[in-house]
N, C-alpha and C positions, 0 to 999 in steps of 0.2 A: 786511272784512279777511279774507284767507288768511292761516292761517300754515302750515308745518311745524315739528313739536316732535322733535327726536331727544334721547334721552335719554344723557348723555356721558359718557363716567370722566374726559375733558379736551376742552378746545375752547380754540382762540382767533386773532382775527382781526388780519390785518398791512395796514396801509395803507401806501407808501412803504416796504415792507422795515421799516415799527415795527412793533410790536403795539401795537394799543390797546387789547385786550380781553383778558382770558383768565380761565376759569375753570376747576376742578376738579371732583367730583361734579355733575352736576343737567341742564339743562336749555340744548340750544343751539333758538333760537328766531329761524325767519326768520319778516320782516312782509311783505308784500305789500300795499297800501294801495288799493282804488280809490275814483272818487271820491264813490261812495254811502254812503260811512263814515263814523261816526258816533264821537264820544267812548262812546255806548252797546253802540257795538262793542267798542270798549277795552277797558273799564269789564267789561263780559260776557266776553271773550277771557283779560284777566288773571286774574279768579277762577279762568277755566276750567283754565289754566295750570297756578294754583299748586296746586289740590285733586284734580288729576287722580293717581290712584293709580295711578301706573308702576314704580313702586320698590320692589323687594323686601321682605318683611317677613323676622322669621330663619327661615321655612321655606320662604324662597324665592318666596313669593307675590308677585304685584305686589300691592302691599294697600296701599300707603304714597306719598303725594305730596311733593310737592318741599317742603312747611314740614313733612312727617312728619320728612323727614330732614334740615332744618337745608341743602338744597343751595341752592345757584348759580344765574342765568341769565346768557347771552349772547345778545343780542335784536339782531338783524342787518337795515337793511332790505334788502327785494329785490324792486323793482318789475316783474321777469319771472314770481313768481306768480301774476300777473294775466293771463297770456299767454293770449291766444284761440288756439287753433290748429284749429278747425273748415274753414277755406277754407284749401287749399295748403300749402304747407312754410316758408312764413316768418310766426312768429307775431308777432301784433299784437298790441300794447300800449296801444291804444286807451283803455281801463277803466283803467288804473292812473292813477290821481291823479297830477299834478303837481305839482313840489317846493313850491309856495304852499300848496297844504289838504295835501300827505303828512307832510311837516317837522314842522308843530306836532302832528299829528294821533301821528303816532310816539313825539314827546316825550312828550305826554298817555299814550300808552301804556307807555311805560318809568314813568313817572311811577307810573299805574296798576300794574304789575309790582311795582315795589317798595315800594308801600305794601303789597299782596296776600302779599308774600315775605316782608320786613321787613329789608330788609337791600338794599342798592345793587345796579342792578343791570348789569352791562357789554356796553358795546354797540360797533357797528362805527362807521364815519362816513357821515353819509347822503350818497349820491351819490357817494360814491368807490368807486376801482377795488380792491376786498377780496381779499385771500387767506385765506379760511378754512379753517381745521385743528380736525379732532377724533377722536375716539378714541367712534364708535359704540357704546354700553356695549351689549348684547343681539342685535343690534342691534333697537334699541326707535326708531320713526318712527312719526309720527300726525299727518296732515292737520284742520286745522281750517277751516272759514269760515263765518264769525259769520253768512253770510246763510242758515246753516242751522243755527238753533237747535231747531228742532220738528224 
């Protein structure tokens, strides 16, 4: 699993001109899923999530993670993380899992998320066409992917 972590002062996502997501302080999180993922990825990705210390402490340090300060996520998927772009200018999407193992595999990880969080966590709609809005708190952005734990 890829994700991107941007850290938010607001976020939230519109499907149809609705919002189904939106959150305050904390954390907007895209998934990228391919199809060598594991619930172990999850499972590893969501700790990593919620204990990552991005968040100011009151001397301004990032010293504080997303359960230091009681914030938010919005966990988005987005199956163009997975983009090859080594041959030519159209990337391929080969690696990214298909909706049969991404679907449940995403759920699992929201799932994961907010057991990790303690508290629900908001998402966009898988496979739909998303308009996402946020408000880049720092701006604070951080690539992860679980196939590179070591």
């Amino acid at each position: 699993m890829r994700i991107v972590i941007q850290r938010v002062s607001q976020a939230s996502v519109k499907v149809d001109s609705v919002i189904v997501g939106r959150i305050e302080q904390g954390l907007m999180v895209l998934v990228g899923i391919e199809n060598a993922d594991t619930l172990e990825d999850a499972e590893w990705l969501s700790k990593k999530i919620c204990n990552l210390r991005i968040f100011d402490d009151e001397e301004g340090v990032m010293n504080k993670s997303l359960v230091d300060i009681d914030g938010n996520i919005l966990a988005i998927s987005q199956f163009t993380l997975q983009a090859k772009t080594k041959k030519g200018n159209r990337p391929s999407y080969i690696p990214a899992a298909k909706p049969d193992v991404a679907i449940p595999l995403y759920n699992s990880f929201v799932s994961c998320l907010e057991k990790e969080a303690g508290k629900k966590v908001q998402t966009g709609k898988f496979g739909a066409e998303m308009k996402v809005s946020l408000i880049n708190d720092g701006p604070v952005t951080i690539i992860i992917d679980s196939k590179n734990k070591e």
